[in-house]
KETI-389181 format. One record per residue (C-alpha): x, z, y. Coordinates in steps of 0.25 Angstrom, whole numbers, plus 2048, in hexadecimal, padded with zeros to 3 digits. Each point is the difference from the previous one (the first is absolute). Layout:
KETI-389181
 east  up north
    X   Z     Y
...
end
This chain:
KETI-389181
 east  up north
  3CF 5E7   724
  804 80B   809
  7F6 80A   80A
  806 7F5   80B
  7FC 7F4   7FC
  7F1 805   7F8
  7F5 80A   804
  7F2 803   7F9
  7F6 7FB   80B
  7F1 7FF   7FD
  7F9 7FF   7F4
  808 7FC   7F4
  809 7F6   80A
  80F 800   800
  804 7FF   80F
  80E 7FA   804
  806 803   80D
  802 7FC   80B
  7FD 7F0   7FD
  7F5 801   80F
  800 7F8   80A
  805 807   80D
  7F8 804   80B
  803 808   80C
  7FE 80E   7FF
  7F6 809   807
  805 809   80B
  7FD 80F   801
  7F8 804   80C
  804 80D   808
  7FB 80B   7FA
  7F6 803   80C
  7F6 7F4   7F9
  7F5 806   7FA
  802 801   7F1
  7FC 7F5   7F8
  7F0 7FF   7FA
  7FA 7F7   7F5
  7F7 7F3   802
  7F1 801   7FE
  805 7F7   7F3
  80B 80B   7FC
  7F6 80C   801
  7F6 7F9   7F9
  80A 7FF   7F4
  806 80D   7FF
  7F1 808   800
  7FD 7F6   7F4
  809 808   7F8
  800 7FA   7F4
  802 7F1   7FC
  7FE 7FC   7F2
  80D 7F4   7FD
  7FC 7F6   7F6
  80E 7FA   7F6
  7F7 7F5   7FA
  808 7F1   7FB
  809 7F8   7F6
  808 80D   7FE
  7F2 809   7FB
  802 7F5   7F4
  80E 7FE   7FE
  7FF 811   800
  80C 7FF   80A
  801 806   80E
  80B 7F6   805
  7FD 7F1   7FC
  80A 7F6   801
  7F7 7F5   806
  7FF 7F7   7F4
  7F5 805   7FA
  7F6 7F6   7FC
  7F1 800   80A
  7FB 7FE   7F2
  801 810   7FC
  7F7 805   80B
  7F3 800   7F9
  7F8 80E   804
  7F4 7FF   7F5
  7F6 80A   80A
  807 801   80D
  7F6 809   80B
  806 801   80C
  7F3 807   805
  803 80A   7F4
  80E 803   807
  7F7 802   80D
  7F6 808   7FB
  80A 80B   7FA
  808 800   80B
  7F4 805   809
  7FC 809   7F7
  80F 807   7FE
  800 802   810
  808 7F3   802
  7FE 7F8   80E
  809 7F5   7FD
  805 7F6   7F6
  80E 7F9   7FF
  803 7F2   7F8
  80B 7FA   7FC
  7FB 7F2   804
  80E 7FE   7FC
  80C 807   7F8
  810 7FE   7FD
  7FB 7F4   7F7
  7FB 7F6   80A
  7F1 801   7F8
  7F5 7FD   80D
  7F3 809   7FB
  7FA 7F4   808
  7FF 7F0   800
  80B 7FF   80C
  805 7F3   804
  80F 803   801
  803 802   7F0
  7FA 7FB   7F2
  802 80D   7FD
  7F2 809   801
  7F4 802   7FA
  7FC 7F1   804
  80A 7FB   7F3
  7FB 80C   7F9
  7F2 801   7F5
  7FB 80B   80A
  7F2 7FB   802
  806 7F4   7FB
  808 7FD   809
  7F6 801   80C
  802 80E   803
  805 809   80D
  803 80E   7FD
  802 804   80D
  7F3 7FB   805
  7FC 808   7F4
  805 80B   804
  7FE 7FF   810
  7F2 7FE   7FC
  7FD 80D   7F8
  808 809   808
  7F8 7FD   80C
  7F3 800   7F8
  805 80F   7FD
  803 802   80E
  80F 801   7FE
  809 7FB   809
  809 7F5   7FB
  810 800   7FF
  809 7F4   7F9
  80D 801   7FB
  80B 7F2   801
  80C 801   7F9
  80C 7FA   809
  809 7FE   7F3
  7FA 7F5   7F9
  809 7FF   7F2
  7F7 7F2   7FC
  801 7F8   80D
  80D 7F6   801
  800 800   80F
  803 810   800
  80E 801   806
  7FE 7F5   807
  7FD 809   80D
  7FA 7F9   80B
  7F7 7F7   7F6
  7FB 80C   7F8
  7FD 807   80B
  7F7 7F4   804
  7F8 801   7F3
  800 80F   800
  7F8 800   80F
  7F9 7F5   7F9
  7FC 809   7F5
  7FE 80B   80B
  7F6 7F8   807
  7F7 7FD   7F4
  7FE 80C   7FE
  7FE 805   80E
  7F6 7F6   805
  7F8 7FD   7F3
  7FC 80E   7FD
  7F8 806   80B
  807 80E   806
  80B 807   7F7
  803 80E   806
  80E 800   7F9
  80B 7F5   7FE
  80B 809   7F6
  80F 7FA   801
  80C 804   7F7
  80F 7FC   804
  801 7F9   7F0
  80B 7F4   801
  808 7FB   7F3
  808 7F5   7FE
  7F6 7F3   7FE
  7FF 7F5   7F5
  80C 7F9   80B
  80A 80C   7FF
  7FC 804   80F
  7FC 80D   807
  7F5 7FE   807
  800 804   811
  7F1 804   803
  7FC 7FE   80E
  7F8 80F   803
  7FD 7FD   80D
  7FA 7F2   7FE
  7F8 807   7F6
  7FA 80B   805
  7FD 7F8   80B
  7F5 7F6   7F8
  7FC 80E   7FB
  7FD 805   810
  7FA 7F0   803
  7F6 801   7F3
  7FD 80C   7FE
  804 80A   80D
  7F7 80B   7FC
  809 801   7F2
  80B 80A   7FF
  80D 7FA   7FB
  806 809   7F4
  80F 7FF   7FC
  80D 808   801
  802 7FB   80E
  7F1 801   803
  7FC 7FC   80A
  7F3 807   7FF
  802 80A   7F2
  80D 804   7FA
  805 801   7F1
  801 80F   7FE
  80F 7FD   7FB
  7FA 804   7F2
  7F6 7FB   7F4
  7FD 80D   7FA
  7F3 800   80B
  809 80C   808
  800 801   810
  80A 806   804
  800 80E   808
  803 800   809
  7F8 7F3   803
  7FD 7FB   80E
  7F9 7F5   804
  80A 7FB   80A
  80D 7F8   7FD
  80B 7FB   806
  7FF 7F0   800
  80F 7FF   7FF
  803 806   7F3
  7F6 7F8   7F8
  800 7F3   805
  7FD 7F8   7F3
  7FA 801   7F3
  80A 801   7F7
  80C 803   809
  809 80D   7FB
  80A 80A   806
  801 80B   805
  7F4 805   804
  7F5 7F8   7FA
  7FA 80A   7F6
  800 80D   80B
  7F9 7F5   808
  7F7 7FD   7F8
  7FC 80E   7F9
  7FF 808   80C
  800 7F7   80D
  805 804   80D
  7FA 80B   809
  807 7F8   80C
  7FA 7F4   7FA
  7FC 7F4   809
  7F6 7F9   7F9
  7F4 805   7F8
  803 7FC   7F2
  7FA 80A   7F4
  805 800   7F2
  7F8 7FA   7F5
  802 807   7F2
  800 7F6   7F5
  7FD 805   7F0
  7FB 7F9   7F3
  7F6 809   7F9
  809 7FC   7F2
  80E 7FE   7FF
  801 7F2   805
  7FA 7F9   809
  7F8 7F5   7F6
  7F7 804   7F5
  809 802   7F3
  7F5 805   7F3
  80D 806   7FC
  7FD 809   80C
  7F2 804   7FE
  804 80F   7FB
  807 801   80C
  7F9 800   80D
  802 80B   80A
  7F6 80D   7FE
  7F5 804   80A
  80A 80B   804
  80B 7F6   803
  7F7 7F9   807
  7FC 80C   808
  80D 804   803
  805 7F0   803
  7F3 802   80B
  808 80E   806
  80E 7F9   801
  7FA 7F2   807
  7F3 803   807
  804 80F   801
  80E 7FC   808
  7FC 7F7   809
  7FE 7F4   7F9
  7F7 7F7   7F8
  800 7FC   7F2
  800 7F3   7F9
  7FE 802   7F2
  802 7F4   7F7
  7F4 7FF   7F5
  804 7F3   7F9
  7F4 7F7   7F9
  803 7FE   7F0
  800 7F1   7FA
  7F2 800   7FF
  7FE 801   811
  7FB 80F   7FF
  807 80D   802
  803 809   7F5
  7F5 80A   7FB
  80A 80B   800
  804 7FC   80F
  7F2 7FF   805
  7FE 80F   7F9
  80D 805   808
  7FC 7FB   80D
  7F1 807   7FF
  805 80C   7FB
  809 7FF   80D
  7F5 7FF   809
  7F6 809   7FB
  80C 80A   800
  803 7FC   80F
  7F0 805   803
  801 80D   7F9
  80C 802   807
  7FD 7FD   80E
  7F0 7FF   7FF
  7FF 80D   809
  807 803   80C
  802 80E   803
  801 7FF   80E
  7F4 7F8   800
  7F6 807   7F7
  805 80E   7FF
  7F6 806   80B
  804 803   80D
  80E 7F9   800
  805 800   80F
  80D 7F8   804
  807 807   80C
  80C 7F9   804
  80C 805   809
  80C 7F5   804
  80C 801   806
  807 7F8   809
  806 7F0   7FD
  809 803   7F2
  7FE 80F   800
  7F7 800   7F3
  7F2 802   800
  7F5 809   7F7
  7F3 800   7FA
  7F9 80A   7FA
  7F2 7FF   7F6
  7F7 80D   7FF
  7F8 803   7F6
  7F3 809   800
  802 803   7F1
  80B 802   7F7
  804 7F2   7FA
  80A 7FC   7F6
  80A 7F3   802
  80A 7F8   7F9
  801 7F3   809
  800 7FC   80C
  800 7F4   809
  807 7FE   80B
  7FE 7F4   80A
  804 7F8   80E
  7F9 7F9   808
  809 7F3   7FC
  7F9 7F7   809
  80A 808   80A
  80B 7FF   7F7
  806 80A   7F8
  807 80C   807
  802 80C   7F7
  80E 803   7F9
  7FC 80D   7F9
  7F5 809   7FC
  7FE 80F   7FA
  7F2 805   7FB
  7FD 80E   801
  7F5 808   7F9
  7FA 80D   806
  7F6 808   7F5
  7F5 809   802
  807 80B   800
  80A 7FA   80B
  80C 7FD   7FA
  807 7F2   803
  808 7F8   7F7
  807 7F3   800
  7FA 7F6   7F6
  806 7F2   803
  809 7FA   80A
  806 7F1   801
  805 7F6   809
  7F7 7F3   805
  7F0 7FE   7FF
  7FD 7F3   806
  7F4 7FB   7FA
  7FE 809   7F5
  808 80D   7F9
  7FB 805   7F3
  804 80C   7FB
  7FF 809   7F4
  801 80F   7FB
  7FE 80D   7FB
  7F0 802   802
  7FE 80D   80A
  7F4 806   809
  802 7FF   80E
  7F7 803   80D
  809 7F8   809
  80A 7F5   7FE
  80A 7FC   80B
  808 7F4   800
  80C 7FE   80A
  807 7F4   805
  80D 7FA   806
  7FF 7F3   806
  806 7F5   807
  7FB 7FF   80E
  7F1 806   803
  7FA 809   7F4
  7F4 7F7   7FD
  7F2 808   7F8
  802 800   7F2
  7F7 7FD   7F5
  7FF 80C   7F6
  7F7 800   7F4
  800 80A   7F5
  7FB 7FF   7F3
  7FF 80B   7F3
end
């Protein structure tokens, strides 16, 4: 298996390329056009911030995290599955969003589709009556959660799988169930996965004739995959965006999930500043090693200082993280896991509870900007002596993303300046750490790509 023909795409999914079925690629408009700015649906899901992704199937009790498709329905048998549990600890941690695999590489249906024997409806869950997704549609909304689902396109148990246009058929089929039966979901997540099937054929998916029953069912969804449309793979499942990381791209690097070549991976961690469509890079994590719950790996889950600093290199760069949690065999998440993830947040408040800029006393913005592409700077005076050691930079994204570099200067009382921090894009958020030290005034001057918009500082001790 060379780099050619296999890439890592998504969570835990193999991606083969380029087995896609063509479409005409998008041309780039002059350069005059006004840059490219997110969809009310993309900016709603880049200032979630953090989305909880939920690993739950036949493989939590096989303890695989690749099944072959034979397993037997007969395994899935959670003993206390609380989907509202999932819910309520997601809220409490600072999570917005839930992600479900309604489906993973192994064909099992977490819901009593129509299309395949294969699901809950064959299995003891509830005996045999059950709907997981409902499940968990339900108590994500009742937490006020907005709702993401996850359909694997490799499908290792179905025999038509590499039979392309007939897959394809039940796959949409698949799609629709679970995009007209569920109310509004706020993401639909794709990888580019494709093995050989049960008939030794590589399976072509049709992209376009699937995103397009996402736009008809669900338009106020955004699309997740390599290719997008709507969110981009970061290019990596360690939960780092890339810097730099712009929310623009160029539509002709990328055309597919799973495609490779040259390209794809600077694509996908950084983006394009020439970029012609709007398409921000999701950054994708499990809190334990692998992406199903393994008891073998209960000692092993990421510290609240791991976390914190997974928060600095996704939400901190431009991005937005998707961190995995995955449910044990009994339907709930592990103690330790849930311990982590409040830790997390009550760490997150005593970082960020007090804004500086906000709070200090007296905190006046003065701003002086330069002409189109010339830069920019802002300056935050304090009436007091105060001490930092982070700050937050932000656009206004909603006018898509223009800076290219920044440099933070400190001025103290007694009027010396000092560089404290410099770095390349913001785009909807740039976190940064260091060295605490007391200032009266802290600058922060820009580059950018076309006109300097007013940027979003907030400073914190």
């Amino acid at each position: 298996m060379t780099r050619r023909d296999f890439l890592i795409a998504g969570a835990g999914a193999l991606t083969v390329g380029p087995l896609v079925a063509a479409r005409p690629r998008p041309q780039r408009p002059p350069q005059s056009q006004a840059r490219p700015r997110p969809t009310p649906s993309q900016l709603a899901w880049q200032r979630d911030e953090l989305a909880m992704f939920l690993h739950f199937g036949v493989n939590t009790f096989t303890d695989r995290e690749w099944g072959d498709g034979q397993e037997s329905p007969a395994i899935f048998a959670p003993s206390n599955l609380d989907a509202r549990a999932w819910a309520r600890t997601a809220k409490a941690a600072g999570f917005r969003a839930l992600i479900l695999t309604a489906k993973h590489h192994d064909g099992f249906c977490l819901w009593p589709t129509r299309t395949t024997k294969h699901s809950v409806a064959s299995s003891p869950f509830r005996d045999g009556k059950g709907d997981l997704v409902r499940e968990f549609v339900e108590a994500s909304r009742a937490e006020g959660l907005r709702v993401g689902l996850y359909l694997s396109p490799w499908d290792r148990n179905n025999p038509l799988y590499g039979d392309s246009p007939r897959y394809n058929d039940l796959y949409v089929d698949q799609l629709r169930e679970l995009l007209g039966n569920y109310g509004e979901i706020a993401e639909v997540w794709f990888d580019g996965a494709n093995g050989e099937g049960p008939n030794g054929k590589k399976q072509i998916y049709d992209w376009p004739r699937v995103w397009g029953e996402v736009r008809r069912l669900q338009p106020r969804a955004v699309v997740f995959s390599d290719a997008g449309p709507d969110v981009r793979w970061c290019g990596n499942e360690s939960g780092s965006a890339g810097d730099p990381n712009w929310s623009t791209v160029n539509p002709d690097v990328v055309t597919a999930p799973g495609v490779s070549g040259p390209g794809i991976i600077d694509s996908l961690q950084h983006g394009d500043p020439d970029g012609t469509v709007w398409r921000p890079a999701e950054a994708d994590t499990s809190i334990r090693p692998g992406w199903f719950h393994h008891p073998a790996e209960d000692a092993r889950v990421r510290s609240t200082d791991a976390l914190v600093n997974l928060y600095f290199r996704s939400v901190g760069r431009n991005s937005k993280l998707l961190l995995n949690v995955p449910p044990t065999r009994d339907g709930v998440l592990h103690p330790t896991d849930v311990s982590r993830l409040l830790e997390f947040a009550e760490r997150r408040r005593a970082m960020f509870g007090e804004d500086l800029v906000a709070t200090a006393g007296g905190g006046a913005i003065g701003r002086i900007t330069g002409g189109p592409g010339s830069g920019a700077e802002d300056h935050v005076t304090f009436n007091r002596d105060v001490s930092i050691s982070m700050i937050r930079l932000e656009e206004p994204i909603e006018r898509g993303q223009s800076v290219r570099s920044f440099v933070v200067h400190g001025t103290s009382a007694e009027g010396q300046t000092t560089e404290i921090v410099r770095g390349t894009t913001v785009g909807y958020a740039r976190l940064e750490r260091f060295a605490p030290r007391r200032v009266t005034q802290v600058s922060v001057a820009v580059t950018t790509i076309g006109d300097a918009p007013p940027i979003g500082i907030k400073l914190f001790a």
